[in-house]
N, C-alpha and C positions, 0 to 999 in steps of 0.2 A: 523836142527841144534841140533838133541839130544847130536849129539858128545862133544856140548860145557855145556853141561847142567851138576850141578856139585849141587847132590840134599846134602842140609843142611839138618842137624839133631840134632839143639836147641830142635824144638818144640817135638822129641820125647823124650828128658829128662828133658823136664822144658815146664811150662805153660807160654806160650812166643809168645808175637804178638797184636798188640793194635786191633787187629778184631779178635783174637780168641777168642770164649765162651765157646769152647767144652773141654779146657785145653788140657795135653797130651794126645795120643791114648794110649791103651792097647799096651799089649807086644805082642797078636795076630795080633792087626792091625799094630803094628809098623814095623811087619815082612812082613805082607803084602804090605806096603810100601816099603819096600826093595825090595822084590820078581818083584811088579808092576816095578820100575826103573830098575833091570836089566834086565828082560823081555823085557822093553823100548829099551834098547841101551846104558842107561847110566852107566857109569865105573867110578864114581867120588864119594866119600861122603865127606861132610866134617862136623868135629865134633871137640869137644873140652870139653878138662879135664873139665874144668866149665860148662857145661852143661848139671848138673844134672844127669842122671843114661843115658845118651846117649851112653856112653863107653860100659855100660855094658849092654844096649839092642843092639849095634851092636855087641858087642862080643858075644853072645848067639844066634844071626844073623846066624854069620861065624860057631861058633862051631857046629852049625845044619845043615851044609850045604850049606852055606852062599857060593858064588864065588868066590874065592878066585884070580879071576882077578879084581876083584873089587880095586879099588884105595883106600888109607883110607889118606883124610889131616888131621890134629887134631892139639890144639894150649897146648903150657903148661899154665897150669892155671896163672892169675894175678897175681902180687906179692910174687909168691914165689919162692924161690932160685934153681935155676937149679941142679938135681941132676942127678950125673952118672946113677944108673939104673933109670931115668925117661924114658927112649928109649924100653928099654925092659918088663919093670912096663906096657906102654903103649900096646906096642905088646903082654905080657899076656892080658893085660883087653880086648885087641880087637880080641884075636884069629886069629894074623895073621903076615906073616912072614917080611915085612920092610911097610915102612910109606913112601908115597909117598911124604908129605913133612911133616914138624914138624916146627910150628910157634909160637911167640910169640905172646901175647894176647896183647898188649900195647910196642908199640917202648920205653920207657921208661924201661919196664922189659929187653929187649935186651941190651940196652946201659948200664943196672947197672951189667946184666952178662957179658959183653965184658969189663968191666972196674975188675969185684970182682974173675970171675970164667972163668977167659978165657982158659984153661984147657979143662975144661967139654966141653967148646964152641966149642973148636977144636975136642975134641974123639967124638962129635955129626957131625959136618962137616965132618968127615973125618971114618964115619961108614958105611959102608954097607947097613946098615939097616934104613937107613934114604935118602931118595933119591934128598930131596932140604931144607934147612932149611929157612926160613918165618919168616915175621912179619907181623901182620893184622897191619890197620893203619887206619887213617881218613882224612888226609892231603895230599897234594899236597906237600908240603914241606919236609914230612916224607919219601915217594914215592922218592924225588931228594934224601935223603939222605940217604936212603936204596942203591939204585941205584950205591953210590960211594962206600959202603962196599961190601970186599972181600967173606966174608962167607956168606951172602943174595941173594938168588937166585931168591925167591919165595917171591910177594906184594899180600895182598887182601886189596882190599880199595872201597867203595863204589861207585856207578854208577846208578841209575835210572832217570825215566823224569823227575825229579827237580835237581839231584845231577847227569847234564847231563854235555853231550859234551862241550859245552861252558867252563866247569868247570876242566872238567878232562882228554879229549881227546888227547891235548900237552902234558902232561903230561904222561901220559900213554902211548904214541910215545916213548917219549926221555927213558924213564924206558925198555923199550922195547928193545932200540938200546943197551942200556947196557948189555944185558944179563935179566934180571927180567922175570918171568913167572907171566902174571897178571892174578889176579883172581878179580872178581866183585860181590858183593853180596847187599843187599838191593835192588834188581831190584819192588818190590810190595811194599817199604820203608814201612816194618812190618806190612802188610796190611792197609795202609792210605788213601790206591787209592779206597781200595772196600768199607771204612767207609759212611757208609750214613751220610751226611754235620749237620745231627740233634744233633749227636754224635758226634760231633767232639770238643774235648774238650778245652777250651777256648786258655790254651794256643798257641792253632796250627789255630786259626782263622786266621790269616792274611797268612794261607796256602788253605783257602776253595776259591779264586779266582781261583791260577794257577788247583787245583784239577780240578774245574770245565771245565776251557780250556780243561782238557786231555777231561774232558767226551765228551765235546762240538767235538773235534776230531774224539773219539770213534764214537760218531754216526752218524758223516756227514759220516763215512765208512762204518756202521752197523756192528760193530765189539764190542767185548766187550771189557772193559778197561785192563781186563787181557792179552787180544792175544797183546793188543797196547802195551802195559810198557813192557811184557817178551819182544816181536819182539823188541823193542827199543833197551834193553838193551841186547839183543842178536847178534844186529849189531852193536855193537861196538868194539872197536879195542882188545879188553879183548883174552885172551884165554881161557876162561871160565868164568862159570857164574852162583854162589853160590844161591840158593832160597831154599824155606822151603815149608813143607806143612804140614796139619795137619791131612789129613786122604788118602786114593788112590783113594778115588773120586775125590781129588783136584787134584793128581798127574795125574789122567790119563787126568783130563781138561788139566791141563797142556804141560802135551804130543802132546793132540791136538792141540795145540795153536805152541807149538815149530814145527808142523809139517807144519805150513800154514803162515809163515811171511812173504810168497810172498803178501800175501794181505794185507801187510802196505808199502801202495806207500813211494818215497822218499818224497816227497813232506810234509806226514805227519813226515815224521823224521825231516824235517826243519822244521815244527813248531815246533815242543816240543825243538830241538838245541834254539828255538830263546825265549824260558819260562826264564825270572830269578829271580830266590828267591831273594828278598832283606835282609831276616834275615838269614844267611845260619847256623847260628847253630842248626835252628830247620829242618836243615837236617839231622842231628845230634841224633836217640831214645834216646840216653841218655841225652838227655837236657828237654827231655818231659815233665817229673816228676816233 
């Protein structure tokens, strides 16, 4: 399944991940990271204006020889007003010739430029060099209502073993039948699955039962909890499938794992379908805080 693997690239511009200690890589190892995934098979990155110097360690990527079949998603930063050259501003910082898709960071920032700058909206839809235009989202709700607009092509919206099928799976159908290219990202929900239960901080206690279940899983199969959460979230209805890593020794674990998800029977995918969070906003990182 590498073809669906779509490696994120927060953690190479920002110190980002409630289990990372070791903050961002160097600009050595972050190329190596790059290097290790397309080696792998994978043709996806995704990145975004907010995510610290990510732009312009992929662009120094590319500019040195980077693949230039490589895919680049990327979201316009938060809160701020869409501008005409934001399309080619981006394509200089990334050294590279269109954007496979270009997202909004918050369905709110979409809805205030379809309502102030619908203009720019359209010479972004309607460019060459932009190949799907997106909104990241958090909802099921946002997903239906992405879904009825014209100019949205491209959904990414969370999917892991707590923020599973039960929750998102209908949903992710019907978005589908419409035309939507869905993307999935929090499949490791920013490393919570790998936190030892000692660390885990208070406010996400009432999430160390279902945790346990995954592990309790993991080793009735002798599997680690990483091969179990990617495989989960790798078989589901998604066309891709957004994750992070912090150095290419995680990537290449990774690799391994996306090579072997024959060995999570269905059976173990009916359990984790049948996990439910009863607080679901603390599916939610940014509620952690």
């Amino acid at each position: 399944m590498i073809s669906k693997l779509i490696l994120g690239t927060v953690q190479l511009g920002l110190d980002y991940g409630i289990n990372n200690t070791q903050g961002k890589p160097t600009a050595k190892e972050a190329h190596r990271i790059l290097d290790c995934a397309y080696d792998a098979g994978i043709r996806s990155l995704d990145t975004a204006a907010a995510y610290g110097t990510s732009h312009e360690v992929l662009g120094s990527w590319f500019a040195q020889g980077g693949k230039k079949d490589m895919q680049v998603y990327t979201k316009l930063a938060p809160n701020v007003d869409l501008q005409k050259d934001a399309v080619s501003q981006f394509l200089a910082e990334l050294h590279i010739d269109f954007l496979a898709g270009l997202s909004f960071h918050r369905l709110a920032d979409y809805k205030s430029c379809h309502a102030h700058r619908r203009d720019e909206l359209l010479t972004i839809v309607n460019s060459p060099s932009v190949k799907r235009l997106g909104v990241s989202m958090h909802s099921n709700e946002e997903l239906e209502f992405c879904s009825t607009r014209e100019e949205i092509s491209l959904a990414q919206l969370p999917y892991n073993a707590f923020d599973n099928a039960s929750l998102r799976e209908k949903a992710i159908l019907r978005a589908q039948a419409s035309g939507l290219e869905i993307q999935t990202r929090s499949a490791f929900l920013q490393g919570l699955f790998f936190k030892d239960e000692a660390t885990i901080p208070a406010k996400l206690h009432s999430l160390v039962p279902a945790i346990q279940e995954i592990k309790s899983i993991a080793n009735a199969l002798d599997l680690s909890i990483g091969q179990l959460v990617l495989t989960y979230a790798l078989q589901s209805k998604s066309d891709g499938v957004v994750f992070g890593v912090d150095s290419s020794k995680q990537l290449e674990e990774i690799i391994t794992w996306s090579e072997n998800t024959s060995q999570v029977p269905q059976a173990a995918i009916d359990q984790i379908d049948a996990i439910r969070i009863s607080n679901i906003s603390l599916l939610n990182p940014a509620n952690w805080s």
